[in-house]
MARZAFI-885671 format. One record per residue (C-alpha): x, y, z. Coordinates in pm, 1 decimal. Last residue first. Example, Ala and Ser with C-alpha at 12.3 -4.5 7.8 and 13.67 -1.06 7.14 Angstrom:
<fifis>
<fifi xx="1367.0" yy="-106.0" zz="714.0"/>
<fifi xx="1230.0" yy="-450.0" zz="780.0"/>
</fifis>
This chain:
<fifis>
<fifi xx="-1102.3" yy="-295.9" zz="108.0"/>
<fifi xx="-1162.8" yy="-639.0" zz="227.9"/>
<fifi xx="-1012.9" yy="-843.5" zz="486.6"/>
<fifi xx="-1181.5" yy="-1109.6" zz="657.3"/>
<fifi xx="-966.3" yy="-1377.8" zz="594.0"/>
<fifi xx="-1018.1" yy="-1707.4" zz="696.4"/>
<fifi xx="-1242.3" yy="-1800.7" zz="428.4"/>
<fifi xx="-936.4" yy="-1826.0" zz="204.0"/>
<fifi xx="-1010.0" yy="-1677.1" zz="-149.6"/>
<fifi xx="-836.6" yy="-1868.6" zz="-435.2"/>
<fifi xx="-548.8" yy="-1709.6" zz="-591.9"/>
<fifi xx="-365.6" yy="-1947.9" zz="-882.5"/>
<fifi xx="-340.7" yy="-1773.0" zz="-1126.6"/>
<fifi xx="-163.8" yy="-1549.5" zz="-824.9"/>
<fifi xx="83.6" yy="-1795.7" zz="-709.4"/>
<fifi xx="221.1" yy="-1823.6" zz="-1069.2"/>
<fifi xx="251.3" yy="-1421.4" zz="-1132.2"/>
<fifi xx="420.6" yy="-1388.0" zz="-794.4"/>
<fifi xx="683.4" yy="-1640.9" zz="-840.9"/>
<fifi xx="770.8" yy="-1540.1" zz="-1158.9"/>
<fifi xx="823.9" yy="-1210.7" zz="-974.7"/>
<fifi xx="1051.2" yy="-1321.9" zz="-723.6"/>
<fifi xx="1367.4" yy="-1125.4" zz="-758.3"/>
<fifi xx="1210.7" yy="-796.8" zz="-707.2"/>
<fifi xx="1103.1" yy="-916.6" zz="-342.4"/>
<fifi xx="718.9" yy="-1091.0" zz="-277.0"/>
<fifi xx="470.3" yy="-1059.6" zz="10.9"/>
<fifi xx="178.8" yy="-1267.8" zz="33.0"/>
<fifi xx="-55.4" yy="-1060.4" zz="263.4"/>
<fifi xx="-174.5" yy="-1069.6" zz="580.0"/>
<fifi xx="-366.3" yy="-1298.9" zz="788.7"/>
<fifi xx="-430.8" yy="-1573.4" zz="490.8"/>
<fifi xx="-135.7" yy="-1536.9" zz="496.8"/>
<fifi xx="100.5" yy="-1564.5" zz="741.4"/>
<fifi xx="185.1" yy="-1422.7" zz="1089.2"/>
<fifi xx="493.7" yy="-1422.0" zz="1307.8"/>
<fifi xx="645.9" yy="-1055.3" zz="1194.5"/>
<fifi xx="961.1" yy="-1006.9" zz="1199.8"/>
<fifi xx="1128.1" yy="-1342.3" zz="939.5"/>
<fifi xx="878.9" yy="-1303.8" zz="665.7"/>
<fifi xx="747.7" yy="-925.7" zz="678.7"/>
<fifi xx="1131.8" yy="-817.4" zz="774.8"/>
<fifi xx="1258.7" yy="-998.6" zz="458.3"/>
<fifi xx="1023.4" yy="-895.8" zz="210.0"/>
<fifi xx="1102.3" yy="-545.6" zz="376.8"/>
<fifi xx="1469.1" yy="-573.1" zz="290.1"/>
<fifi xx="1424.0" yy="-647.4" zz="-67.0"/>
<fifi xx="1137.8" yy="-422.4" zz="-153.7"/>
<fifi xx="806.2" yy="-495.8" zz="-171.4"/>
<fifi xx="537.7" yy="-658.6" zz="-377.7"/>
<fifi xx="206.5" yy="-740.6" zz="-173.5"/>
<fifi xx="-12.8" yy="-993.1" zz="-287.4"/>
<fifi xx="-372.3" yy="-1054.0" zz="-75.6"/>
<fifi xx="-426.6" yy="-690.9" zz="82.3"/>
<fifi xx="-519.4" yy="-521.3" zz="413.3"/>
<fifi xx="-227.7" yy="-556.8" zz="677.8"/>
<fifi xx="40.1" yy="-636.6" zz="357.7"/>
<fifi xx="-78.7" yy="-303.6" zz="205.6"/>
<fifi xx="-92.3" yy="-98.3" zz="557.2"/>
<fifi xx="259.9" yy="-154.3" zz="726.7"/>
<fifi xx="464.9" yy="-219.4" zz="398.2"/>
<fifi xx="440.3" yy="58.6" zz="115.1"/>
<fifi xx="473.1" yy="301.2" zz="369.6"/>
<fifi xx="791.6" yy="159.5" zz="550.8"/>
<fifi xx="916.6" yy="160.3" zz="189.9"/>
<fifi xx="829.4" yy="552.4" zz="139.1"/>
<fifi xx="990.7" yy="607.9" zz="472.3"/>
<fifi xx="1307.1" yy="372.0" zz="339.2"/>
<fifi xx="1305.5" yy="636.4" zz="39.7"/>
<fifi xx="1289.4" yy="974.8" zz="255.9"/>
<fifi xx="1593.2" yy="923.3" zz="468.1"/>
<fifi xx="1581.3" yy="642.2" zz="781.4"/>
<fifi xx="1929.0" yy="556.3" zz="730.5"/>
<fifi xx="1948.6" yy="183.6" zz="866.1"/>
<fifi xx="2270.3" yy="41.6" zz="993.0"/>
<fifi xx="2163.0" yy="94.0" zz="1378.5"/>
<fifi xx="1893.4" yy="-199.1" zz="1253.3"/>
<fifi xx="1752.7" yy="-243.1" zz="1614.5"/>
<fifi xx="1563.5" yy="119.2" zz="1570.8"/>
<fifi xx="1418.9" yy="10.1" zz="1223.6"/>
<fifi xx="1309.6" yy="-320.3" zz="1364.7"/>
<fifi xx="1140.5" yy="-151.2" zz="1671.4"/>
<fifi xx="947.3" yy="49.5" zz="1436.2"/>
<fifi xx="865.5" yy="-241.5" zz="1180.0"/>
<fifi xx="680.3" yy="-410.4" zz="1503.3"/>
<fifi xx="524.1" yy="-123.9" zz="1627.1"/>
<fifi xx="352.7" yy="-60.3" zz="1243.2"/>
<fifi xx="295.1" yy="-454.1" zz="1171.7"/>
<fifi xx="120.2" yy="-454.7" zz="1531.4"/>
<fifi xx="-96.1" yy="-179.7" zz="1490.0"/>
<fifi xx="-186.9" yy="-257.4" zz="1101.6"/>
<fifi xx="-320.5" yy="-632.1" zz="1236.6"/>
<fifi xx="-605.8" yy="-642.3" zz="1042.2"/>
<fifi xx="-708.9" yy="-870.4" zz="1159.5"/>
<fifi xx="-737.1" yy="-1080.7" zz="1479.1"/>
<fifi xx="-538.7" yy="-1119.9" zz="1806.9"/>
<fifi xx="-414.8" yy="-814.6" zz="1853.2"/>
<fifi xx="-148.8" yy="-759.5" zz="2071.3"/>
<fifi xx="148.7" yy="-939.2" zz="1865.9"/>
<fifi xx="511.6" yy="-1009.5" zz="1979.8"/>
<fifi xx="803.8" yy="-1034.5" zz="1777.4"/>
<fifi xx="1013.0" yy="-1154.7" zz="2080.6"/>
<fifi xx="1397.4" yy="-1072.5" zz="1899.1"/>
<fifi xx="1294.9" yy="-682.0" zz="1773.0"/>
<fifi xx="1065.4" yy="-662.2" zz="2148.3"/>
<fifi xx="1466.8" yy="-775.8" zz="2278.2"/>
<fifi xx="1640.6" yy="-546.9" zz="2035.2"/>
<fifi xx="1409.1" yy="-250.9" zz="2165.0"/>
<fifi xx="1493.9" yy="-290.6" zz="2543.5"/>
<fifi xx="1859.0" yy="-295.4" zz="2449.3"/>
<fifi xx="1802.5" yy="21.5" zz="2228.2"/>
<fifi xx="1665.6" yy="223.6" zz="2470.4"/>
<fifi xx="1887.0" yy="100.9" zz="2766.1"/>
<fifi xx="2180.2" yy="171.5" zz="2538.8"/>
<fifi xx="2060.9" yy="541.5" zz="2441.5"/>
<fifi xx="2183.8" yy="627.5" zz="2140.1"/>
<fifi xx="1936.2" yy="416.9" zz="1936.9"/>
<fifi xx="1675.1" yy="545.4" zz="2077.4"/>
<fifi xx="1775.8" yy="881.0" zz="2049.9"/>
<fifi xx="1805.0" yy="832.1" zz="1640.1"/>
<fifi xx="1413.8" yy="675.8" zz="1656.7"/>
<fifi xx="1311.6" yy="936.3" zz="1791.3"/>
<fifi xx="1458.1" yy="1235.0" zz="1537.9"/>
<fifi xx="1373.5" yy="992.3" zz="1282.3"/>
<fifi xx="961.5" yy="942.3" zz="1392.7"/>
<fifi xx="843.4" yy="1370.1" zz="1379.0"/>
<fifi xx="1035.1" yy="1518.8" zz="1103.5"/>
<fifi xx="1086.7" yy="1240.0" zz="893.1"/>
<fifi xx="741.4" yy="1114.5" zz="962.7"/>
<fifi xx="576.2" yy="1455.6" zz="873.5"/>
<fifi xx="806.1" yy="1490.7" zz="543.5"/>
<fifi xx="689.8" yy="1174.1" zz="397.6"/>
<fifi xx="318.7" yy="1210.9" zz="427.5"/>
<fifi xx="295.9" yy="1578.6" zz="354.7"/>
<fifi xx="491.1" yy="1482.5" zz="53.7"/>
<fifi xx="233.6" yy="1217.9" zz="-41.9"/>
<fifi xx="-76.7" yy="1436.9" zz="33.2"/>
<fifi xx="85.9" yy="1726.5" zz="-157.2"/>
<fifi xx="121.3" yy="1536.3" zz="-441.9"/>
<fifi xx="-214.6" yy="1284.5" zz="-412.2"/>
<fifi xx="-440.9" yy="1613.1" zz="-406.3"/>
<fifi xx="-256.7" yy="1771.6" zz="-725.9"/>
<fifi xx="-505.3" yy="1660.4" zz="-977.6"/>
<fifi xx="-492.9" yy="1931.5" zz="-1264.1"/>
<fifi xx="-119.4" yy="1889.3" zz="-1283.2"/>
<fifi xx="-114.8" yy="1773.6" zz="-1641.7"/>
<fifi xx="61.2" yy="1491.6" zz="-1535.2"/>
<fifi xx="-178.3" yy="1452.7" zz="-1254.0"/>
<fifi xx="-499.9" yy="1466.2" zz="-1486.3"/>
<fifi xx="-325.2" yy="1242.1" zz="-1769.9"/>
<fifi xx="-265.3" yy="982.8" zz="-1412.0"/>
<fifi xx="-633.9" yy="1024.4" zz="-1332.6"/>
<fifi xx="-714.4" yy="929.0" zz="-1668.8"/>
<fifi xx="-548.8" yy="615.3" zz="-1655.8"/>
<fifi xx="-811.3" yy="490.6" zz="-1423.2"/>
<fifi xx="-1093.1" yy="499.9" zz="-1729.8"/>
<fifi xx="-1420.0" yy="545.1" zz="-1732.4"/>
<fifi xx="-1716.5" yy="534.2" zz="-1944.5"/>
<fifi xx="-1996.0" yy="809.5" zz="-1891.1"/>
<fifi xx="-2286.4" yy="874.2" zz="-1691.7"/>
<fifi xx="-2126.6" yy="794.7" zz="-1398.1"/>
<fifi xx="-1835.0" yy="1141.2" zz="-1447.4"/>
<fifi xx="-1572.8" yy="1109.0" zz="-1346.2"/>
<fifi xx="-1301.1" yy="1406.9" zz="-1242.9"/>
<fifi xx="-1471.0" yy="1495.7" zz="-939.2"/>
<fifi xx="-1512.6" yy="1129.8" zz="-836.5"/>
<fifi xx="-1172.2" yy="1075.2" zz="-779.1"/>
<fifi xx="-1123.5" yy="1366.4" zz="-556.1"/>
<fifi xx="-1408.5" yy="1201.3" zz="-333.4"/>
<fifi xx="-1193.5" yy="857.1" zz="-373.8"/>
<fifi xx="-884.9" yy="1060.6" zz="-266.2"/>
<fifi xx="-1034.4" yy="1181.9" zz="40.9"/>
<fifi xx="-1154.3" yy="827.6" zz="129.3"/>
<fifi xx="-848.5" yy="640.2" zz="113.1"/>
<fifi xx="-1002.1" yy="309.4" zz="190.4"/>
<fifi xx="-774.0" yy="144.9" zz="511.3"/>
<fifi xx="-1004.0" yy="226.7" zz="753.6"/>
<fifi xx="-1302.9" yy="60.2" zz="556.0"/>
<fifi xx="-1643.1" yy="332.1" zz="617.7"/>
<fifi xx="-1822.2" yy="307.7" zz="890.5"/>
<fifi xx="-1574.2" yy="537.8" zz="1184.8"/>
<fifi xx="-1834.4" yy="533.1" zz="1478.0"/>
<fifi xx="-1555.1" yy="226.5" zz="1646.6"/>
<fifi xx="-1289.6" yy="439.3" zz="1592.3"/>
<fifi xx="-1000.6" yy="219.9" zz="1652.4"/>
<fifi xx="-980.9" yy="124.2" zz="1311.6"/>
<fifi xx="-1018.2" yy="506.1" zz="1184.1"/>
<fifi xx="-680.9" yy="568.1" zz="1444.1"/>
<fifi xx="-529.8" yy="266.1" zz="1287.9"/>
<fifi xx="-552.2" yy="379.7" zz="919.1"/>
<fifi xx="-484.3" yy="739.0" zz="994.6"/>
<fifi xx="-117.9" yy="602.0" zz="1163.7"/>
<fifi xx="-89.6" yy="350.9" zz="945.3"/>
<fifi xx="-58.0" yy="625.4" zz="676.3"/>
<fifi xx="-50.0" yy="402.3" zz="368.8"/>
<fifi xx="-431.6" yy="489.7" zz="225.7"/>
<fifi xx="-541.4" yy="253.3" zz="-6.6"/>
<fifi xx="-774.8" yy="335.5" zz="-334.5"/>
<fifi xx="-913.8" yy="57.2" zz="-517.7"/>
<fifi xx="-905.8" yy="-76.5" zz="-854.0"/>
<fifi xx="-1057.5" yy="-311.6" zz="-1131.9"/>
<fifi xx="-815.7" yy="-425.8" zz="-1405.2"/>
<fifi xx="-712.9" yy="-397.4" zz="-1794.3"/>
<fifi xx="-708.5" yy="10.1" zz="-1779.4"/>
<fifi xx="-402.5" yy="37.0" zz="-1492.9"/>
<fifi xx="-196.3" yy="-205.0" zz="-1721.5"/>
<fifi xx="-305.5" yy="-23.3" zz="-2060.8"/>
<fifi xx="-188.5" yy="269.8" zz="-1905.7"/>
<fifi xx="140.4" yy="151.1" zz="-1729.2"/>
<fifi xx="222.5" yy="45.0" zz="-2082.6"/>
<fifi xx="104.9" yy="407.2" zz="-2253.4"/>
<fifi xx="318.3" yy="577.8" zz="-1968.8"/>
<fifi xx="638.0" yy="368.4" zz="-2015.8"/>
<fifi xx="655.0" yy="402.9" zz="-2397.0"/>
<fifi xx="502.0" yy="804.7" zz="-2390.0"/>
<fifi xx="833.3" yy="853.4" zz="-2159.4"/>
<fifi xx="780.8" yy="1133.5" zz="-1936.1"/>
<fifi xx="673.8" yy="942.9" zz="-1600.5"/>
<fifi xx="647.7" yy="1169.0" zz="-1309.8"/>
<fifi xx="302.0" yy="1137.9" zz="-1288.6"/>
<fifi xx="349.9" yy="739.6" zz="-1174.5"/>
<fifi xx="564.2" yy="831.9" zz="-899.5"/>
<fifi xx="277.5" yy="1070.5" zz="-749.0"/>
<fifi xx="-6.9" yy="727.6" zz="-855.8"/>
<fifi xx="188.2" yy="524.5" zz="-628.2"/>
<fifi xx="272.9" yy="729.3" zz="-385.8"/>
<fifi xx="-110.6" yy="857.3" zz="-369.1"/>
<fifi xx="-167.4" yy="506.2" zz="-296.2"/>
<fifi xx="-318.5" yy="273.0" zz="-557.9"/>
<fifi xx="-478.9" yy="-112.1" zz="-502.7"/>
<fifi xx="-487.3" yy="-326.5" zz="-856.0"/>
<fifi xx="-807.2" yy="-532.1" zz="-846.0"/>
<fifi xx="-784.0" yy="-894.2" zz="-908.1"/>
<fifi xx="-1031.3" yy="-1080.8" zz="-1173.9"/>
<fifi xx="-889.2" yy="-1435.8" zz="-1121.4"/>
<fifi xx="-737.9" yy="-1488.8" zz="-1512.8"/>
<fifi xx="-723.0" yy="-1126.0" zz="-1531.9"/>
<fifi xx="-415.3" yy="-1076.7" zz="-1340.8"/>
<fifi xx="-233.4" yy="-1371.7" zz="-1506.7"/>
<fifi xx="-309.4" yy="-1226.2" zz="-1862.3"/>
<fifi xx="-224.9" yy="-887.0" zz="-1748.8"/>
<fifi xx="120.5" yy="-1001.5" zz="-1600.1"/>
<fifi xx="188.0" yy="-1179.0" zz="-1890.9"/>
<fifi xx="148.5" yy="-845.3" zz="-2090.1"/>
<fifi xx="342.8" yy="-638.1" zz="-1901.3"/>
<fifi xx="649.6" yy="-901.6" zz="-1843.1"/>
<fifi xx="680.6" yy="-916.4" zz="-2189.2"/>
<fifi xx="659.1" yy="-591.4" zz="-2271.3"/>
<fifi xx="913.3" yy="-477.2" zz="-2039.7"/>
<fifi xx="931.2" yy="-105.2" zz="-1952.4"/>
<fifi xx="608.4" yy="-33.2" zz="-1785.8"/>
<fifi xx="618.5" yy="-384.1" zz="-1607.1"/>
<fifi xx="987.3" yy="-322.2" zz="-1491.9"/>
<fifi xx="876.7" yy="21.7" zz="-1393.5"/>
<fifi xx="541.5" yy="-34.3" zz="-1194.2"/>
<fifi xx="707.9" yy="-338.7" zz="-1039.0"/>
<fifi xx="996.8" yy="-82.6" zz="-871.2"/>
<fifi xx="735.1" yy="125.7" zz="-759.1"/>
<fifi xx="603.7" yy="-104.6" zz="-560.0"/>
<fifi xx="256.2" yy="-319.7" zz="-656.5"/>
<fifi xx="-26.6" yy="-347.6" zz="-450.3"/>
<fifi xx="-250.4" yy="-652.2" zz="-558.3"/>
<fifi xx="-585.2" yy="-723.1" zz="-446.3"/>
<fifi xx="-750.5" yy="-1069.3" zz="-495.2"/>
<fifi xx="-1028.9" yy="-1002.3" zz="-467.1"/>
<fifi xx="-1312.0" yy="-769.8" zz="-624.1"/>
<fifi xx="-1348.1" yy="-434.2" zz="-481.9"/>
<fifi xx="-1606.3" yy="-214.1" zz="-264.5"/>
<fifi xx="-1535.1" yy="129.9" zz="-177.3"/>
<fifi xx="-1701.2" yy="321.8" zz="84.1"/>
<fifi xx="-1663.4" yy="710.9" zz="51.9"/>
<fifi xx="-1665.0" yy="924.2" zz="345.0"/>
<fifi xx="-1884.7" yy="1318.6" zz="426.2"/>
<fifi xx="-1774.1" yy="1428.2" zz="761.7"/>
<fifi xx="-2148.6" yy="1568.1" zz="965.2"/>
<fifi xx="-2071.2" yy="1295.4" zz="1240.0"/>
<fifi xx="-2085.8" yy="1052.5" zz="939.2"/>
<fifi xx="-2202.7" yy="1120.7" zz="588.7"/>
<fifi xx="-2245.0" yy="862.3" zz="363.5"/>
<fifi xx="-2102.3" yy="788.4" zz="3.2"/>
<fifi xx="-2098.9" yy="461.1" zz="-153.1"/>
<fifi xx="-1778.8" yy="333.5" zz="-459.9"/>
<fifi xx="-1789.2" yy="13.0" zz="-670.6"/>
<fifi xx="-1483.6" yy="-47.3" zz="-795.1"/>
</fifis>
């Protein structure tokens, strides 16, 4: 990763620039790959073969510190040391507001705050390793992606579940909002298309009365909206694999390949063999 600083209406960003393909995996990938040997080491080998970059959130990287098992952490080390990386931010909310900000120069969906933290604990003159930032938040001497993370969670519960349980006790509400679920309609017609993905996994939240919007499906929703607006692979959960392929009427090379737990052969063969579209724009 190759990371520029500038300041900006007297805010200091970070630019990052990183090789493609990008991969964000869920949490669920982190711990087969961390506990399978196997699977670890082929999915190094078929990482490596086109030079991808591994993209971190601060959920990522807050799961990640949880991690007591020396086995688990050392394989998630060597995984996080064998690749480039990049820094995402999965509020859509920040991500769109800094897209529609046309003075905004740095990448919307670059987490710039924890690229500046980042640099406080590397040093240029030195090698560097990624796994250090996870010793840093086991040890709890990098908290920023913590409290970031929970902030992130908490302030949708509080503010998004509360609305989207009224809509779905109001008939009207929720009539209207099956039929936008049914259209799958896009404004934008260009990427990134983080505004659409976000309305459009709203309204398919609300139309899915079955759905219990605690703190996990947030974290889901999170790993969704911005990864498979800005990256080329995308691992997901089951049920948002399914709403990225049959809710939202775009493809890649417009957003990303999106894969369930049951597909990860799949995913290791179609990236060997990643070549970069010219169609798409997106870069991180």
């Amino acid at each position: 990763m190759v990371v520029k600083y500038m300041i900006n209406n007297d805010q200091l960003y970070a630019e990052q620039t990183t090789n493609r393909p990008s991969v964000y995996l869920d949490q669920w990938m982190w711990s087969e790959l961390s506990r399978t040997d196997d699977l670890k080491d082929r999915f190094i080998v078929a990482g490596q073969s086109v030079n991808c970059t591994i993209m971190y959130s601060t959920y990522t990287l807050y799961e990640m510190g949880k991690l007591a098992d020396i086995k688990q952490l050392d394989n998630i080390k060597e995984i996080m040391d064998s690749f480039d990386y990049g820094f995402l931010d999965v509020n859509p909310t920040e991500v769109i507001a800094r897209e529609d900000n046309v003075t905004y120069r740095a990448n919307p969906a670059a987490d710039s705050e924890y690229i500046l933290e980042f640099a406080k604990i590397s040093n240029p003159l030195k090698s560097f390793k990624i796994s250090e930032i996870l010793t840093k938040l086991i040890s709890d001497t990098l908290t920023m992606g913590h409290a970031s993370y929970k902030d992130l969670v908490e302030r949708f519960d509080a503010n998004l579940t509360p609305k989207i349980d009224k809509a779905r006790n109001d008939e009207k509400v929720l009539r209207k909002v099956k039929n936008k679920n049914n259209l799958k309609k896009l404004i934008k017609k260009t990427p990134p298309y983080t505004r659409d993905l976000m309305k459009l996994a709203i309204n398919f939240i609300v139309a899915d009365q079955n759905m219990k919007m605690n703190s996990n499906e947030w974290v889901d929703f999170f790993n969704t909206v911005v990864p498979v607006s800005y990256c080329d692979f995308v691992l997901l959960d089951k049920r948002w694999c399914s709403f990225v392929r049959n809710n939202v009427p775009l493809k890649y090379p417009y957003i990303a390949n999106v894969y369930k737990p049951s597909e990860k052969e799949r995913f290791l063969k179609e990236l060997t063999l990643f070549k970069a579209d010219p169609n798409n724009t997106i870069m991180i």
